[in-house]
C-alpha positions as a printed NumPy array, in Angstrom:
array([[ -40.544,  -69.816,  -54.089],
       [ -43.418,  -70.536,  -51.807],
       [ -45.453,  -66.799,  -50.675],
       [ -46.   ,  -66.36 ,  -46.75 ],
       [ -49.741,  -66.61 ,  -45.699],
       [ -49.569,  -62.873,  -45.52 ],
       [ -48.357,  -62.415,  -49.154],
       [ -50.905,  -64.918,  -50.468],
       [ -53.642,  -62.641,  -48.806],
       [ -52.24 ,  -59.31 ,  -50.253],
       [ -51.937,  -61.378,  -53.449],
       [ -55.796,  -62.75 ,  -53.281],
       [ -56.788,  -58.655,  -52.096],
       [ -55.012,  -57.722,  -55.158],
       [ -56.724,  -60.316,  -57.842],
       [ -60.399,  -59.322,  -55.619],
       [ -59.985,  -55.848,  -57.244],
       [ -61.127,  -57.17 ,  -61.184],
       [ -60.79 ,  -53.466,  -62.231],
       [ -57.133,  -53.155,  -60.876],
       [ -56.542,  -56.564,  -61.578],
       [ -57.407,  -56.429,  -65.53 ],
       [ -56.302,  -53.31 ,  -65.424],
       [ -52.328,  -54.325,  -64.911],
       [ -52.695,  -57.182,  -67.717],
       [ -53.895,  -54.546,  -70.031],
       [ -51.297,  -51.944,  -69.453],
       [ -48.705,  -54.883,  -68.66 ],
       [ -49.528,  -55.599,  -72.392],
       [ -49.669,  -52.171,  -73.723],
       [ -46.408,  -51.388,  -72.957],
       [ -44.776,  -54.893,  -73.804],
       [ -46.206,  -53.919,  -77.274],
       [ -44.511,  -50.551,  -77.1  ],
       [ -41.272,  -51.588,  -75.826],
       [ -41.231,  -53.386,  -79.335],
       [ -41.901,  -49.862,  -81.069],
       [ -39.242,  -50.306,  -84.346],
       [ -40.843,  -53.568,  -85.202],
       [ -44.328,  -52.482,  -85.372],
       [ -44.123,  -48.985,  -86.754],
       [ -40.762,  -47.967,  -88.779],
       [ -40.435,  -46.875,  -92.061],
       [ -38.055,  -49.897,  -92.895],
       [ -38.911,  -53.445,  -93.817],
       [ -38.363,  -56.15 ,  -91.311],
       [ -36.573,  -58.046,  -93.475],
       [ -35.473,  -57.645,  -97.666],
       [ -34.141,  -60.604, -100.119],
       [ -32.451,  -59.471, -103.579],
       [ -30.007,  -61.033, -105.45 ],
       [ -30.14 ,  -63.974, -103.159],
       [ -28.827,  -61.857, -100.22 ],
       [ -30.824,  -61.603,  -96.865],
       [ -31.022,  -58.055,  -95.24 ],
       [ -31.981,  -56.388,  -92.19 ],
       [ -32.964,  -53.295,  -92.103],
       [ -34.847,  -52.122,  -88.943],
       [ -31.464,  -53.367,  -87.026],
       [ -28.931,  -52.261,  -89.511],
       [ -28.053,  -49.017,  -91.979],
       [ -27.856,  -49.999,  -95.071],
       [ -26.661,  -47.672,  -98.231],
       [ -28.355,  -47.621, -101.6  ],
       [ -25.085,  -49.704, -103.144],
       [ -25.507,  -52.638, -100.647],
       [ -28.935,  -53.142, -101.676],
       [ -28.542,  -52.47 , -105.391],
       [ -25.969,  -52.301, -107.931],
       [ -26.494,  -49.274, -109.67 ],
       [ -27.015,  -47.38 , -106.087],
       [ -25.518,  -44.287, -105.02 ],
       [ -23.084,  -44.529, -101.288],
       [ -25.919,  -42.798,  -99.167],
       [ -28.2  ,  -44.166,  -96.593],
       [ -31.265,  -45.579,  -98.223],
       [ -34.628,  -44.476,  -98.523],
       [ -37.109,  -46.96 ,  -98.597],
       [ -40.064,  -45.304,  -99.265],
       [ -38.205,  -43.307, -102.595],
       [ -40.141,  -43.879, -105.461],
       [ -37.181,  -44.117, -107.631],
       [ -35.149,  -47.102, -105.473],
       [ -38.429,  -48.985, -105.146],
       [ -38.773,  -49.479, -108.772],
       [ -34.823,  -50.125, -109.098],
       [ -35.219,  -52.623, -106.091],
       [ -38.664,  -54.686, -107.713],
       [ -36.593,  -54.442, -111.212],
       [ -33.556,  -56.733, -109.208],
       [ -36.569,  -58.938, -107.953],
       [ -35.834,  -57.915, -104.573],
       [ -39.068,  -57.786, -101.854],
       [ -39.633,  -56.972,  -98.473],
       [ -41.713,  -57.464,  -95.593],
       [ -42.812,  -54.347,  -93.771],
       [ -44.126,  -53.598,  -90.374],
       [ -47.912,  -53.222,  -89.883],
       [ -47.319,  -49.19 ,  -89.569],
       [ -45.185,  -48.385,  -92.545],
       [ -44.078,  -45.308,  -90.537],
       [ -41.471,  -44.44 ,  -87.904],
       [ -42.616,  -41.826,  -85.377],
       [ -40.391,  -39.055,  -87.624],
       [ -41.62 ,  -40.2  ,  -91.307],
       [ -43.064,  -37.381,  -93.41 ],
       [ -45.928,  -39.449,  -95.198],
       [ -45.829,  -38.01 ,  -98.697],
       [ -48.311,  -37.729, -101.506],
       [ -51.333,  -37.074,  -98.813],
       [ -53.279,  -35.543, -101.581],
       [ -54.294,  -32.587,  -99.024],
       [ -52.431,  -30.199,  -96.66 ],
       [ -51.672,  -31.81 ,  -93.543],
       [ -52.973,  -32.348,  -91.024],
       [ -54.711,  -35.033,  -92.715],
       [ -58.035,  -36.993,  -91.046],
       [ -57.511,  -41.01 ,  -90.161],
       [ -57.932,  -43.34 ,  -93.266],
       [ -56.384,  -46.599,  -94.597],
       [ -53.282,  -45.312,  -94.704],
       [ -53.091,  -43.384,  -91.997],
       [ -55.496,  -44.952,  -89.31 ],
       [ -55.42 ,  -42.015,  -87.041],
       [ -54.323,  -39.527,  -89.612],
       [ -51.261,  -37.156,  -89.728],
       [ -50.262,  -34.208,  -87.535],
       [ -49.681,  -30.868,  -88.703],
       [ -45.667,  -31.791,  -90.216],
       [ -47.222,  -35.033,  -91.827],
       [ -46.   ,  -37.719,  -89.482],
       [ -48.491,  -40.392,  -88.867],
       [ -50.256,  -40.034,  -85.827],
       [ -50.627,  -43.896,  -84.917],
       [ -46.608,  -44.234,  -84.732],
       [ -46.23 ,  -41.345,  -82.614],
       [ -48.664,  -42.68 ,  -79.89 ],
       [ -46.874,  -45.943,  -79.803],
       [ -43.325,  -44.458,  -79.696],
       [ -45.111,  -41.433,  -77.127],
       [ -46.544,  -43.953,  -74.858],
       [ -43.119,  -45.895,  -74.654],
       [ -41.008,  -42.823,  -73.774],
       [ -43.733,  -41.641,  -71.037],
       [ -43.881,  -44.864,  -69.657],
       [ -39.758,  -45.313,  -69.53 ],
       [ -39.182,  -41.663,  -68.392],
       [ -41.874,  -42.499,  -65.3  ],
       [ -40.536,  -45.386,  -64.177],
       [ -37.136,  -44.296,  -63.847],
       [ -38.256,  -41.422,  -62.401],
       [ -40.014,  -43.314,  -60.247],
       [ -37.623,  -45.802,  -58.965],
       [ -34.834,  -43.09 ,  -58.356],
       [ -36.788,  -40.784,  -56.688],
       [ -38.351,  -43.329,  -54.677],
       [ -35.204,  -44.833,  -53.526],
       [ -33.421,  -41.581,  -52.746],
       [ -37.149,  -40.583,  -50.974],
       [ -36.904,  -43.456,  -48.604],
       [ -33.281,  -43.166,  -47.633],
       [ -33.8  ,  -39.595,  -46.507],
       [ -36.859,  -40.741,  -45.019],
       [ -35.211,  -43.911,  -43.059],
       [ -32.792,  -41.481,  -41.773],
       [ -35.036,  -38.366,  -40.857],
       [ -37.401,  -41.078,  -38.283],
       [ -34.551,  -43.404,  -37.496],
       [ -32.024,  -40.749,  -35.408],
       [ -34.823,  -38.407,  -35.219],
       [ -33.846,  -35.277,  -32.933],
       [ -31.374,  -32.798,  -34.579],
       [ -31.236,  -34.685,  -37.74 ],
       [ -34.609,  -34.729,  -38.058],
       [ -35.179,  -31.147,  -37.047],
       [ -32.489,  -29.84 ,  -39.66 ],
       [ -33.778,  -32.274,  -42.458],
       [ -37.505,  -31.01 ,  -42.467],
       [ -36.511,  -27.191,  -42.501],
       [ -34.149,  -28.291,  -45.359],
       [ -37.231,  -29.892,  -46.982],
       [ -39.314,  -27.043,  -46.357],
       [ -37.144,  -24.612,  -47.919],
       [ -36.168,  -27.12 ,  -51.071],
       [ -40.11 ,  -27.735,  -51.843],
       [ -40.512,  -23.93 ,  -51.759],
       [ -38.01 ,  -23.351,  -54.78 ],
       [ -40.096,  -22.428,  -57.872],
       [ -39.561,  -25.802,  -59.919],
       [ -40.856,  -24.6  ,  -63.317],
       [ -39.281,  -20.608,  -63.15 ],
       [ -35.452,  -22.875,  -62.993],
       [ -36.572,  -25.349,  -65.378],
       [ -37.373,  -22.284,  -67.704],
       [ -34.024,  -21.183,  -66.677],
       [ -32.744,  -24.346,  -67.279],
       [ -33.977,  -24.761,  -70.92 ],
       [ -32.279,  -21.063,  -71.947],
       [ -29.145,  -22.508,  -71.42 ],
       [ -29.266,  -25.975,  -72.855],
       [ -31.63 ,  -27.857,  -74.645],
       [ -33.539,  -30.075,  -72.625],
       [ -32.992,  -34.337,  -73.092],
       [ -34.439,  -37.53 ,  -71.553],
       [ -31.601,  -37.403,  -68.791],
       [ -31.247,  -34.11 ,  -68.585],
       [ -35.167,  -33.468,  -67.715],
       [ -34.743,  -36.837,  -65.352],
       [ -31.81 ,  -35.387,  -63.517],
       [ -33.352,  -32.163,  -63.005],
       [ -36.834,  -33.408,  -61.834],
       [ -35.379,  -36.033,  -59.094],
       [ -33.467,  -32.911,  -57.405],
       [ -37.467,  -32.381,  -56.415],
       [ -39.272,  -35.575,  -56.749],
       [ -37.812,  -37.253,  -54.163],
       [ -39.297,  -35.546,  -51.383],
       [ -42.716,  -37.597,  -52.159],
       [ -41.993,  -40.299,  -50.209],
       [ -39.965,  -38.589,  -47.269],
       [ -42.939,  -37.757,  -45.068],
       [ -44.712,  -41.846,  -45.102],
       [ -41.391,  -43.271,  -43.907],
       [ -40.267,  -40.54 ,  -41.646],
       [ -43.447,  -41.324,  -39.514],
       [ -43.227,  -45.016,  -40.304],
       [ -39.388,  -45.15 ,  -38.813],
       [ -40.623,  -42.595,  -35.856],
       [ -43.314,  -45.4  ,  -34.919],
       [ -40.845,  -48.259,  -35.364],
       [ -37.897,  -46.853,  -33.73 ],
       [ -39.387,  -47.339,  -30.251],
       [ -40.748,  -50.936,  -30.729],
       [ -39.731,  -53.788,  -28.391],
       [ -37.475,  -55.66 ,  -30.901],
       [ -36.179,  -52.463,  -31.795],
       [ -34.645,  -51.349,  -29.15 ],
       [ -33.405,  -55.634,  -28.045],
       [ -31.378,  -55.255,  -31.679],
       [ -29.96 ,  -52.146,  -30.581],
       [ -28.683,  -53.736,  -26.91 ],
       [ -27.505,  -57.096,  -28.575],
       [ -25.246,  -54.207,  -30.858],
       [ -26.991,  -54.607,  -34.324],
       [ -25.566,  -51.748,  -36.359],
       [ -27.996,  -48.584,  -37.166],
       [ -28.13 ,  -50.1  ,  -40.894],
       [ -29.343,  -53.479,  -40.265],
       [ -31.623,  -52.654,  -38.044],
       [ -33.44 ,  -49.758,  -40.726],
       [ -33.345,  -51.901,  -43.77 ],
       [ -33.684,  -55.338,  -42.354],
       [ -36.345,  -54.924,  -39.108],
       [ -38.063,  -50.864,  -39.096],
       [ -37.811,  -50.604,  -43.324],
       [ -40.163,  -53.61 ,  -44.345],
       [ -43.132,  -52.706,  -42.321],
       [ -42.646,  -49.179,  -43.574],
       [ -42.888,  -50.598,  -47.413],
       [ -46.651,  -51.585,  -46.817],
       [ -47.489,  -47.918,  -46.916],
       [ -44.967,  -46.543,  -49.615],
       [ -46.088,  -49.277,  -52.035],
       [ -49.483,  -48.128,  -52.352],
       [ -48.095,  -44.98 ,  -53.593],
       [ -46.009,  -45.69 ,  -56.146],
       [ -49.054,  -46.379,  -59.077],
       [ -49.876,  -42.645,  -58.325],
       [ -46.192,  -41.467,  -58.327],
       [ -45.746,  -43.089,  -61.761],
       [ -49.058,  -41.244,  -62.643],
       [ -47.948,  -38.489,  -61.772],
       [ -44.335,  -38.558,  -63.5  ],
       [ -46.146,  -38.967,  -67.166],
       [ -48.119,  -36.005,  -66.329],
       [ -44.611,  -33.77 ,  -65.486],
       [ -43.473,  -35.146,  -68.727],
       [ -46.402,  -33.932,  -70.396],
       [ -47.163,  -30.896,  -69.241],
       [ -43.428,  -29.556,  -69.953],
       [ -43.692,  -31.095,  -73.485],
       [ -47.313,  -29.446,  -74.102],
       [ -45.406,  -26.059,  -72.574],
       [ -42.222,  -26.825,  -74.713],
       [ -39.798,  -27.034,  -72.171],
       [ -39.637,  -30.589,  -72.293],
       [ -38.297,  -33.669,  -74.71 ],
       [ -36.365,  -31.897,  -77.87 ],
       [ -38.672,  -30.612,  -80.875],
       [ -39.396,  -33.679,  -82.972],
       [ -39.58 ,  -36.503,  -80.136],
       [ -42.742,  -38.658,  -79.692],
       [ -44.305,  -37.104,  -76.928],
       [ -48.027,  -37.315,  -76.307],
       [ -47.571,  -33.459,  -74.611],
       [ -46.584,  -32.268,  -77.894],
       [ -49.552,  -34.276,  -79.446],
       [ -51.852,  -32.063,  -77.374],
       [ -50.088,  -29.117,  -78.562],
       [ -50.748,  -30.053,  -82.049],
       [ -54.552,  -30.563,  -80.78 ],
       [ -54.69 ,  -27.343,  -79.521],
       [ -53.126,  -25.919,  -82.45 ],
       [ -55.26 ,  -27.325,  -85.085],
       [ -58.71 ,  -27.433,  -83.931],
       [ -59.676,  -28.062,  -87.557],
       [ -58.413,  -31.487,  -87.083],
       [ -60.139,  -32.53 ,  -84.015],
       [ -58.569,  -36.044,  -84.263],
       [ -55.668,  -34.78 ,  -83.113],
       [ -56.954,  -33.646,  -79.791],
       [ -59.432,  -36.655,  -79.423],
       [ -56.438,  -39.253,  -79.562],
       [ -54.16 ,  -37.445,  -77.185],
       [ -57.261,  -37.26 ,  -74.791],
       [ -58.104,  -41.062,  -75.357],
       [ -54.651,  -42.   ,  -74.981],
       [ -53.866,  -39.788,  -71.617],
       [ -57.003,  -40.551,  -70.521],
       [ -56.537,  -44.255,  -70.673],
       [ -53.118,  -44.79 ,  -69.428],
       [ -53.703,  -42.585,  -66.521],
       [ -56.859,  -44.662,  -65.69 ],
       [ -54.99 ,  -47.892,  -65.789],
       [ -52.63 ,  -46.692,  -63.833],
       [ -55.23 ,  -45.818,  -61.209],
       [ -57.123,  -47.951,  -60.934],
       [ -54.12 ,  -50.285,  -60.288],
       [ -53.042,  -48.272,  -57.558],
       [ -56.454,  -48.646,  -55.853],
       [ -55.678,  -52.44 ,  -55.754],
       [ -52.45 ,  -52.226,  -54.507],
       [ -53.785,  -49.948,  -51.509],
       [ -56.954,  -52.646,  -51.302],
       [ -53.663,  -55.307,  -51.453],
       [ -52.088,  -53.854,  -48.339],
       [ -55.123,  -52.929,  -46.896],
       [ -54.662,  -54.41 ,  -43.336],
       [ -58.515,  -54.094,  -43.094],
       [ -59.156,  -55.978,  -46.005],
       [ -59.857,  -60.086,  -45.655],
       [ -59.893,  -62.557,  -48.938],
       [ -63.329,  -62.616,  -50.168],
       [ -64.549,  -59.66 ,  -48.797],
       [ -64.026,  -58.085,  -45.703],
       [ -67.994,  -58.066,  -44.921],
       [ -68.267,  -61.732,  -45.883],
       [ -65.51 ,  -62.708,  -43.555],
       [ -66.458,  -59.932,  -40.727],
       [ -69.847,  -62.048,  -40.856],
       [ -69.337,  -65.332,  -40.82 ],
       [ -68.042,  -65.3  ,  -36.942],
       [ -71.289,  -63.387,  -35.933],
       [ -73.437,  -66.15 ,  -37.742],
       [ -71.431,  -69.343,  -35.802],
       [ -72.279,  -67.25 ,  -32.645],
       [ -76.26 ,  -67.437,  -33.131],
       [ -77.426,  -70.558,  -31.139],
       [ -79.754,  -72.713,  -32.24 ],
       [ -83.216,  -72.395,  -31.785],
       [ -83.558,  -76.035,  -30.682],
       [ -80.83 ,  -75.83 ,  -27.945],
       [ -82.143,  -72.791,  -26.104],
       [ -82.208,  -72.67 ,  -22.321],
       [ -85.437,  -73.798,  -20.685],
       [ -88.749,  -72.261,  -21.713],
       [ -90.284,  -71.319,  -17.583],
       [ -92.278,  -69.162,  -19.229],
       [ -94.446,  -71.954,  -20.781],
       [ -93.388,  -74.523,  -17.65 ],
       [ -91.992,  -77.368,  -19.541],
       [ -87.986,  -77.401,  -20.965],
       [ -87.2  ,  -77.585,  -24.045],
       [ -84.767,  -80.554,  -25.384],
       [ -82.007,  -80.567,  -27.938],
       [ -82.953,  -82.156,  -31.066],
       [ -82.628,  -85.235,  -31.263],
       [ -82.971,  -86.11 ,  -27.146],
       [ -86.04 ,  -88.259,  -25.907],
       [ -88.29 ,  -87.283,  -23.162],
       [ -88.685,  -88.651,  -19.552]])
């Protein structure tokens, strides 16, 4: 499908920004690689062969007496010293993922307490319960990334609706909605997620569902005022007398103009959704004890200064995403920056000025010398 001229220019604003630009390509890729966590970091092979049967187990659950004959009816354990050499003996092999190690592996025979420094093994090193590091950044970074872009889309949507509706009917509505909103942002969000997390233990949905009951109101005020501008504009008000229901008319004519400014926060709303979700893990009210979270990661940092890796990955890997992500949002703002012309706003601000600079050879005449000057190019009398 063919982009409008004024999509093609957002698009060129967008690609004019090299830091934003490269900057969605590399996180684009980052978290393509993560969403592929199991196949690049599990403690199961990809694949097995023994006794000329095929098996699969990073999708499957396979017991010790489907693999071998002598096995015992429990799940298997891969890395067991014991099955291995049972497994080699049947002239079975495997093919393992580059990270040997799921995000909850206890790496054994370290040869020191844990937490143990980055080597061959363990190319970031262990945390303080011997899981390898590596694997729980890559299964960390997937779950922060997931949990902020649902977070993100729901309370976005939910944020604009109330929005729409606050600047569309404005008056009452509007009046009762922002003292509603008033008193709702007021309600101390951490003290009744405390609460919260006495009484059950905290989840992926549960945290979701209890952080959109606040998040949405990030959005509200940007398309309340865009809907109170576009309420009262000419075409506006001809929908209304040619009978164009109140719906149409928000979502189809007031609701796309009032995108151009919510879009350019939404990089810094996902921002700052990994941030909620790290915080609460680093203050354990967040993802259950065990889960790859990089808050817990800086927990571990904090708790083990001995180890300083520990700290120095969670800071390179926080650090990092939340630079990507702004430095993407500046290019969507440069993207729908009204302001902003393809190749430079300066460059195209100048090139009028220069056309309007006559030429020195077409000049009016010269009295002050008392002869008239010709264009080039003219003879003389």
């Amino acid at each position: 499908m063919a982009l409008s001229p004024l999509n093609r220019r957002r698009l060129e604003n967008f690609r004019a920004n090299r830091r934003g630009y490269w900057s969605l390509w590399i996180f684009a890729a980052l978290f393509v690689v993560t969403l592929f966590a199991e196949f690049i970091a599990n403690d199961r092979p990809l694949v097995a062969r023994v006794d000329g049967r095929w098996y699969v187990p990073v999708l499957v659950d396979y017991a010790e007496s489907d693999v071998i004959a002598d096995g015992l009816p429990t799940a298997v354990d891969w890395h067991d010293r014991g099955f291995i050499e049972e497994f080699r003996e049947a002239g079975g092999w495997a093919v393992w993922p580059l990270i040997p190690y799921a995000y909850n592996t206890v790496v054994r025979d370290l040869g020191r307490p844990a937490p143990s420094p980055p080597s061959a093994r363990n190319w970031l090193g262990t945390d303080d319960q011997a899981r390898d590091v590596l694997a729980r950044v890559i299964y960390g970074f997937r779950i922060s990334v997931l949990f902020g872009f649902t977070l993100t889309l729901v309370s976005s949507v939910i944020g604009i609706a109330a929005g729409a509706v606050q600047g569309f009917y404005g008056g009452l509505t509007d009046l009762l909605f922002q003292r509603f909103i008033e008193i709702w942002r007021g309600m101390p969000e951490l003290y009744l997620l405390i609460i919260l997390a006495s009484i059950i233990t905290p989840s992926f949905w549960v945290l979701l569902g209890f952080l959109l009951l606040f998040s949405w109101m990030g959005l509200t005020g940007v398309v309340r005022a865009e809907f109170l501008r576009g309420r009262n504009f000419d075409y506006v008000r001809a929908a209304r007398a040619l009978g164009v229901s109140d719906g149409r008319i928000m979502f189809r004519h007031i609701l796309p103009n009032a995108m151009v400014a919510t879009l350019t926060f939404l990089p810094f709303i996902l921002s700052g959704s990994v941030v909620i979700l790290t915080s609460l893990d680093f203050l354990g009210f967040g993802l259950p004890p065990g889960s790859p979270s990089l808050g817990e990661l800086v927990n571990q940092g904090k708790n083990n200064l001995q180890a300083p890796w520990l700290a120095f990955t969670a800071f390179v890997v926080l650090g990092a995403m939340l630079s990507l992500l702004t430095f993407i949002g500046e290019a969507v703002r440069d993207a729908f920056d009204p302001r902003k012309l393809p190749g430079g706003a300066q460059a195209a601000a100048a090139a009028p000025l220069t056309e309007r600079v006559p030429n020195p050879d077409t000049r009016m005449p010269n009295h002050a010398h008392g002869g008239t000057a010709t264009p080039t190019g003219a003879g003389t009398a």
